[in-house]
C-alpha positions as CSV (number, residue, x, y, z in Angstrom):
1,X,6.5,-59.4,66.0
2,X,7.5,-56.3,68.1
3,X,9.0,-53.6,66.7
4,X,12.3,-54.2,68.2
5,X,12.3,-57.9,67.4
6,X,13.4,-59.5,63.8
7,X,13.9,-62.9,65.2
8,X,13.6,-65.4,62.3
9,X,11.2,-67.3,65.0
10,X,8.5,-64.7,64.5
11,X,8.5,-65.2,60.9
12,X,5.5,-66.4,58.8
13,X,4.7,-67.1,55.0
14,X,1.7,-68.2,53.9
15,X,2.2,-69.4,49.9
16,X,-1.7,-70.3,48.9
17,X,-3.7,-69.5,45.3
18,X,-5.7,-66.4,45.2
19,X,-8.9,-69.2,44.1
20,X,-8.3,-70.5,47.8
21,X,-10.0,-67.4,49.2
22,X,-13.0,-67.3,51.5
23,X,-14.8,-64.1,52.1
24,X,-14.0,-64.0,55.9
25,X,-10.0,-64.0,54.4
26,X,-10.7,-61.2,51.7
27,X,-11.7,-59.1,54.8
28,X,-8.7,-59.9,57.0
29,X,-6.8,-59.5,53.2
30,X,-8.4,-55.6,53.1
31,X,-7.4,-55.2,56.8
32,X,-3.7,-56.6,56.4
33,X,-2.2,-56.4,53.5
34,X,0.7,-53.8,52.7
35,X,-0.1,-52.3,55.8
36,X,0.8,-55.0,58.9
37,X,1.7,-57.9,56.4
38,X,3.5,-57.5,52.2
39,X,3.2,-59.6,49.6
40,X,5.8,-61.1,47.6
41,X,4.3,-62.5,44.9
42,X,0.5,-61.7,43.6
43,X,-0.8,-63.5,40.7
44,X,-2.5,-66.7,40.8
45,X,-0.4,-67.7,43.2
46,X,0.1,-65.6,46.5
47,X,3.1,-65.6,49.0
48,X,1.6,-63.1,51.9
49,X,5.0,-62.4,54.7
50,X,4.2,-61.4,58.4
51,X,4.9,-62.3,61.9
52,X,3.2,-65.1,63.3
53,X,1.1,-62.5,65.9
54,X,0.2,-60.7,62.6
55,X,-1.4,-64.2,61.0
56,X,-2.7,-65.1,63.9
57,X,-6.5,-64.1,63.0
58,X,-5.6,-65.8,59.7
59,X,-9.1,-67.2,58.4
60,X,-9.1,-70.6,56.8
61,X,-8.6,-71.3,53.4
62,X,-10.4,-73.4,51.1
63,X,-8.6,-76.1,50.6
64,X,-6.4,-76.6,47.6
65,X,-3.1,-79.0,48.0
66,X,-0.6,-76.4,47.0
67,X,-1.9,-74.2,49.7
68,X,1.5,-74.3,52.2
69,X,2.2,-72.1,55.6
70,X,5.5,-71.8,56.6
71,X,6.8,-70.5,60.1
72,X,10.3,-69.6,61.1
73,X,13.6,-71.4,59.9
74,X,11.1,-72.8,57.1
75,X,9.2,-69.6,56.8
76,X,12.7,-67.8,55.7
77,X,14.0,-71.1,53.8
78,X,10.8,-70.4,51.5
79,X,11.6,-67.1,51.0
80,X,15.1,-67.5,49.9
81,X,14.0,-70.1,47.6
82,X,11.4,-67.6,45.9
83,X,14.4,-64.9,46.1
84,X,16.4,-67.3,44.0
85,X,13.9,-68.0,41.3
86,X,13.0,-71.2,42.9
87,X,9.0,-70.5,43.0
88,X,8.4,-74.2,42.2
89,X,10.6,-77.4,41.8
90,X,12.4,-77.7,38.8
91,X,11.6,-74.6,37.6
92,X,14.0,-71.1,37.4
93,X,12.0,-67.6,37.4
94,X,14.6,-65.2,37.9
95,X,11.7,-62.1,37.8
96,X,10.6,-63.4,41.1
97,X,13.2,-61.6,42.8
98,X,12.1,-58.5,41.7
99,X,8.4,-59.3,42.5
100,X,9.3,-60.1,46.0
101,X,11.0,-56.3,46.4
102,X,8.1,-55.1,44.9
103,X,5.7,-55.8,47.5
104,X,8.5,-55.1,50.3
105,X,8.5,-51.5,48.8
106,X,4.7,-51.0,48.9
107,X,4.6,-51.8,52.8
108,X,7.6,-49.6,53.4
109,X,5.8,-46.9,51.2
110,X,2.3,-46.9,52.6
111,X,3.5,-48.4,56.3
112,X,7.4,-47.9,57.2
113,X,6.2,-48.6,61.0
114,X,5.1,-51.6,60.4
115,X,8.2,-52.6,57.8
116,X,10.7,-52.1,60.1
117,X,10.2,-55.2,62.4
118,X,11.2,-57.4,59.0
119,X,14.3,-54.8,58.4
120,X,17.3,-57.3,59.2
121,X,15.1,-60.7,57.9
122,X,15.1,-59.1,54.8
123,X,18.6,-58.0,54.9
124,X,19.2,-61.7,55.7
125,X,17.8,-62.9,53.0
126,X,19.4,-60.2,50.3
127,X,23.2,-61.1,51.6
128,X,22.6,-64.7,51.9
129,X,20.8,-65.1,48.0
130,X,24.2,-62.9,47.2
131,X,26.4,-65.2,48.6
132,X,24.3,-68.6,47.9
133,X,24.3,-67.4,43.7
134,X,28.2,-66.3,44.4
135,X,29.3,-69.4,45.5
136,X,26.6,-71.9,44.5
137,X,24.6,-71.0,42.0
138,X,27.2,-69.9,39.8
139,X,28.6,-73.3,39.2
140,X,25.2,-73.6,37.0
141,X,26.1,-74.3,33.2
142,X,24.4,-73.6,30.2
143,X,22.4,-76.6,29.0
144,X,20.4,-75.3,26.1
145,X,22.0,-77.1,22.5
146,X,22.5,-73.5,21.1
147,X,24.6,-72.6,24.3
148,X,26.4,-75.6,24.2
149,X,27.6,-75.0,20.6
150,X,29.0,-71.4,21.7
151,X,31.0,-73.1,24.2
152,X,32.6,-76.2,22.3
153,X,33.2,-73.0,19.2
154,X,35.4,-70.9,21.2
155,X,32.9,-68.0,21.4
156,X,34.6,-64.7,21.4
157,X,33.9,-60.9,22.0
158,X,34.5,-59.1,18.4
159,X,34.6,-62.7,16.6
160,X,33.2,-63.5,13.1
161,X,29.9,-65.9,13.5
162,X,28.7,-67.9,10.2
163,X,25.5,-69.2,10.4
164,X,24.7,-71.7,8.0
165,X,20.8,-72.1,8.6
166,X,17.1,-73.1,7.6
167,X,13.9,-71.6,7.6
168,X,10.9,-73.1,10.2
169,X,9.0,-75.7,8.3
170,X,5.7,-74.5,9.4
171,X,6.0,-70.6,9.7
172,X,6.8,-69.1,6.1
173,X,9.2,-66.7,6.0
174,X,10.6,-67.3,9.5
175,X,14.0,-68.7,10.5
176,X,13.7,-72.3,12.2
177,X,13.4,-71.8,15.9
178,X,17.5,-73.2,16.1
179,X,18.8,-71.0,13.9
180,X,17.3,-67.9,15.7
181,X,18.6,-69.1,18.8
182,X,21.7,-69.6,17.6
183,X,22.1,-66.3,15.9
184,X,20.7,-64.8,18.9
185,X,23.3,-66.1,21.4
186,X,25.8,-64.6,19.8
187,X,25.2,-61.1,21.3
188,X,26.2,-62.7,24.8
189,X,23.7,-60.4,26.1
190,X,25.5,-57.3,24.7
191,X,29.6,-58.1,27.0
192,X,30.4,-61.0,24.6
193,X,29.1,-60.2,21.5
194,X,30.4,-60.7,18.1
195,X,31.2,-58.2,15.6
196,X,29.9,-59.6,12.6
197,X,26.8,-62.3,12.3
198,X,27.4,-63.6,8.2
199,X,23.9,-66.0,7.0
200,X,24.1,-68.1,4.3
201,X,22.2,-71.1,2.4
202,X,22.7,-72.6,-0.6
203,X,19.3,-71.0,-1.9
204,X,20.1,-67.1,-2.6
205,X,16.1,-66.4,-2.0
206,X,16.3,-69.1,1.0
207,X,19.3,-66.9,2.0
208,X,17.9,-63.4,2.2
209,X,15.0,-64.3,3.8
210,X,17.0,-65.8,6.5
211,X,18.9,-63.2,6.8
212,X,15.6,-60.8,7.0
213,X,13.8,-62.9,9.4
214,X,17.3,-63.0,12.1
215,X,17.3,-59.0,11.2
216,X,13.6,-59.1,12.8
217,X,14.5,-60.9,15.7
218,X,17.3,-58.9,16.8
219,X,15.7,-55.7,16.3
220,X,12.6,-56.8,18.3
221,X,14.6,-58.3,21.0
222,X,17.3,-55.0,20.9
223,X,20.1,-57.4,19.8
224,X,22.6,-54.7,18.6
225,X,24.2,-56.5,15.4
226,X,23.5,-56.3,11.9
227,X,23.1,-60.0,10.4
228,X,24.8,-59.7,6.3
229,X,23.3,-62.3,3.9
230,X,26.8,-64.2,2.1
231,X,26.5,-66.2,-1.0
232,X,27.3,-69.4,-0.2
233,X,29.0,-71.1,-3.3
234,X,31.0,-68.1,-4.7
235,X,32.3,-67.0,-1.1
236,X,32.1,-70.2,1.4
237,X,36.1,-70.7,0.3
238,X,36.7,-67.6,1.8
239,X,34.6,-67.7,4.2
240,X,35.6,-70.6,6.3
241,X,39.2,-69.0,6.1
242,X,37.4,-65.9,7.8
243,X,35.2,-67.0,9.9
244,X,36.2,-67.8,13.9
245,X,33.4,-70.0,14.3
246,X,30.3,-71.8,12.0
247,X,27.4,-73.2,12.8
248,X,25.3,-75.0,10.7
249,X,21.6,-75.6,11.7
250,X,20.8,-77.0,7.7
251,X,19.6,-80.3,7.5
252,X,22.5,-82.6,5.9
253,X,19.7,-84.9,4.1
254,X,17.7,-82.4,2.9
255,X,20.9,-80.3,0.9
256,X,23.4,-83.4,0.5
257,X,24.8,-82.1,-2.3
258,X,25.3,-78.6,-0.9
259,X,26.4,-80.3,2.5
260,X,29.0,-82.0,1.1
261,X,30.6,-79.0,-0.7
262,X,30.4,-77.0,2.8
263,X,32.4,-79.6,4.1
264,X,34.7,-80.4,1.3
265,X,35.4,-76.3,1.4
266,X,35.9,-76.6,5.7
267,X,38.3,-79.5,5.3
268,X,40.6,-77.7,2.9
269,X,40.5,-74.7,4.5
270,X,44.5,-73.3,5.6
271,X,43.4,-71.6,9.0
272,X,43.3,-74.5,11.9
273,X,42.4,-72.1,14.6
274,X,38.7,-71.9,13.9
275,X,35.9,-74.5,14.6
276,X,32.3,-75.5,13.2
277,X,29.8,-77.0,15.2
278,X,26.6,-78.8,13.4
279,X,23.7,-78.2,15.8
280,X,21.5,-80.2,13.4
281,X,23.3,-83.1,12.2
282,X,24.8,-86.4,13.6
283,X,28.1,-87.7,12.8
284,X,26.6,-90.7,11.5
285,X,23.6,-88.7,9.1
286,X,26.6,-86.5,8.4
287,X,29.5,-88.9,6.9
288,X,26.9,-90.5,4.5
289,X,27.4,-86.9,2.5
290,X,31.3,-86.6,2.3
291,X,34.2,-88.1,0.9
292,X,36.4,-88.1,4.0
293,X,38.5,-90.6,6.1
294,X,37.8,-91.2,9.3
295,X,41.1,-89.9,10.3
296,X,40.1,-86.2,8.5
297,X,36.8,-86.0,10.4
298,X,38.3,-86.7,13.7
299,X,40.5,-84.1,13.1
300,X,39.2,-81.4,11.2
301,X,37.8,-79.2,14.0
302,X,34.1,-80.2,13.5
303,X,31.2,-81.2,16.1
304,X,28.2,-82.6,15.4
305,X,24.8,-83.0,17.2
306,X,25.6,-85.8,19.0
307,X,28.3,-84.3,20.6
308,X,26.4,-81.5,21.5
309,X,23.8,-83.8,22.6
310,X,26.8,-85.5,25.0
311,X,28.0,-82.1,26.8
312,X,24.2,-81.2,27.0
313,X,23.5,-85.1,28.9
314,X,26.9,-84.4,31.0
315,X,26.1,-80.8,32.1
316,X,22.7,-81.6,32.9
317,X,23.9,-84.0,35.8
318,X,26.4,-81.2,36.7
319,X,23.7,-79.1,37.1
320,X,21.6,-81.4,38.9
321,X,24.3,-81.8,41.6
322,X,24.6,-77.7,41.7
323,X,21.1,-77.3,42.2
324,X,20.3,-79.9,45.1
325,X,23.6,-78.1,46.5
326,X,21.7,-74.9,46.3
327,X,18.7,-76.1,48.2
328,X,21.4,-77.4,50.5
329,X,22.8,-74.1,50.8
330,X,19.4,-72.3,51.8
331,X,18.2,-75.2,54.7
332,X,22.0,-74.4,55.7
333,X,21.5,-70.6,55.8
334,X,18.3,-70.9,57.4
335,X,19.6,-73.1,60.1
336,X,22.6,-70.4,60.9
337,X,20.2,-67.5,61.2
338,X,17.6,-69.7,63.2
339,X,20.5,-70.0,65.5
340,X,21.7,-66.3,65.5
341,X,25.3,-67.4,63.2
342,X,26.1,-65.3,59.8
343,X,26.7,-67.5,57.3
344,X,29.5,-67.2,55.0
345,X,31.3,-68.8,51.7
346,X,33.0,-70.9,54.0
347,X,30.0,-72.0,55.4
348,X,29.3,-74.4,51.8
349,X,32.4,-75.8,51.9
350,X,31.2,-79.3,52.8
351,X,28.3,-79.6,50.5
352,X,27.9,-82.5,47.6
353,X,31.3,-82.9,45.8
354,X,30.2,-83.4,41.8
């Protein structure tokens, strides 16, 4: 590649493991590399980005089956996959986007002369990742059980949050892995967070370490709230009237007798604006442990797990059709700037209805 051409023709990726090496390759690795070719990703895994006159020299591998080179309109497809997080199918890394402008940084640091050829490829490939996670990607929904529950809860900036949970089973003095993730999602990443977390059990030792063990995790993962422990038979009365959303991540079997009071206490509650979602419990474990017609659990503002479990089955084939529009989306963008044409939102308009 000249240094007046950036034709997407020129381009070449080689995508091999580092294990793959041979020595005549380290050499032409010590000759090349951040000076006349970068690398966009450098772990066990390598993705190396030139021109094809630059690779031309390239020695031959050893041979491993993920070893793949790529050259032109496929070349730059590969590279807007790894842009996008796509480093291998069915898998999301979001920090490979930053690893890829990494190693374009170091060549234009040590070797700007040799950078500028890929100037406008690379441009490419940052406007059309933009507009590819603007009007694709964004269509992805959350599919993870604690995610869900915020959803179907009507999760709300400066809310009240009760957390009704359990402690792990194998790690004393930690909150189960559900609970923590549920207390943890609702900071919504610091632009949707609650205002107040409330943790409660029927145990009061149960409860403060809970409450302890969610304080840990939010400090070590800077989660700016402040979880308070709540007694759960003098205040739950008052605290389903208070509370904007509850979930309970307490097993139903284990605590029937507390179970049944939480929901006894939910069902006569006056407020009919608020909702509780039971991450851990079926509707059919549940009913076993209250005295309710059907008619008052149908309508008394409650989810259980299998409903969760339903969105979670329903988004995932949403998601699935998102995705394989995605990869639609980067052969398409590929194609346009094999063929010198800009791409834009317009351009996706005929990709896979849901």
């Amino acid at each position: 590649m000249s240094s007046d051409t950036t034709h997407i023709k020129d381009l070449y990726v080689a995508d091999f493991r580092d294990a793959s090496h041979t020595p005549e390759s380290q050499k032409w690795k010590v000759r090349n590399l951040s000076n006349k070719v970068f690398r966009a990703e450098a772990c066990a895994r390598q993705i190396w980005v030139g021109s094809k006159e630059r690779f031309a020299d390239f020695p031959e591998l050893e041979y491993d089956p993920r070893n793949q080179m790529f050259e032109g309109e496929e070349g730059y497809a590969q590279l807007l996959r790894y842009v996008l997080g796509l480093v291998n199918e069915g898998e999301y890394d979001p920090a490979a986007e930053k690893r890829f402008f990494d190693g374009w940084s170091a060549i234009n640091r040590t070797c700007p002369q040799y950078a500028a050829p890929y100037n406008m490829i690379v441009a490419n490939i940052v406007a059309d990742a933009e507009m590819i996670k603007k009007n694709v990607f964004s269509q992805m929904l959350p599919d993870r059980p604690w995610m869900i529950a915020r959803d179907i809860a009507g999760h709300k900036r400066g809310s009240t949050a009760l957390v009704i949970g359990e402690m792990d089973k194998k790690a004393e003095g930690r909150a189960s892995a559900l609970t923590e993730r549920m207390s943890g999602t609702l900071y919504g990443r610091g632009v949707n967070a609650v205002d107040r977390v409330l943790i409660s059990h029927p145990d009061e030792e149960t409860r403060n370490v809970l409450n302890k063990s969610i304080f840990d995790m939010f400090d070590k993962k800077d989660i700016i709230l402040i979880p308070e422990p709540v007694d759960f038979y003098s205040r739950l009365p008052e605290l389903v009237e208070r509370a904007d959303q509850v979930y309970v991540t307490m097993d139903c079997n284990e605590n029937p007798s507390d179970y049944a009071y939480l929901m006894t206490c939910w069902m006569k509650r006056s407020r009919l604006d608020n909702t509780l979602v039971d991450l851990k419990n079926d509707l059919n474990d549940a009913k076993h442990h209250m005295s309710l017609s059907s008619k008052a659990i149908r309508n008394g503002g409650v989810y259980w797990a299998d409903t969760v479990q339903d969105e979670k089955d329903l988004r995932i084939k949403h998601n699935q059709v998102v995705m394989h529009n995605v990869y639609e989306a980067i052969d398409l963008c590929a194609q346009m700037r094999a063929q010198d044409q800009k791409p834009n939102a317009h351009s996706f308009d005929n990709l896979s209805p849901e």
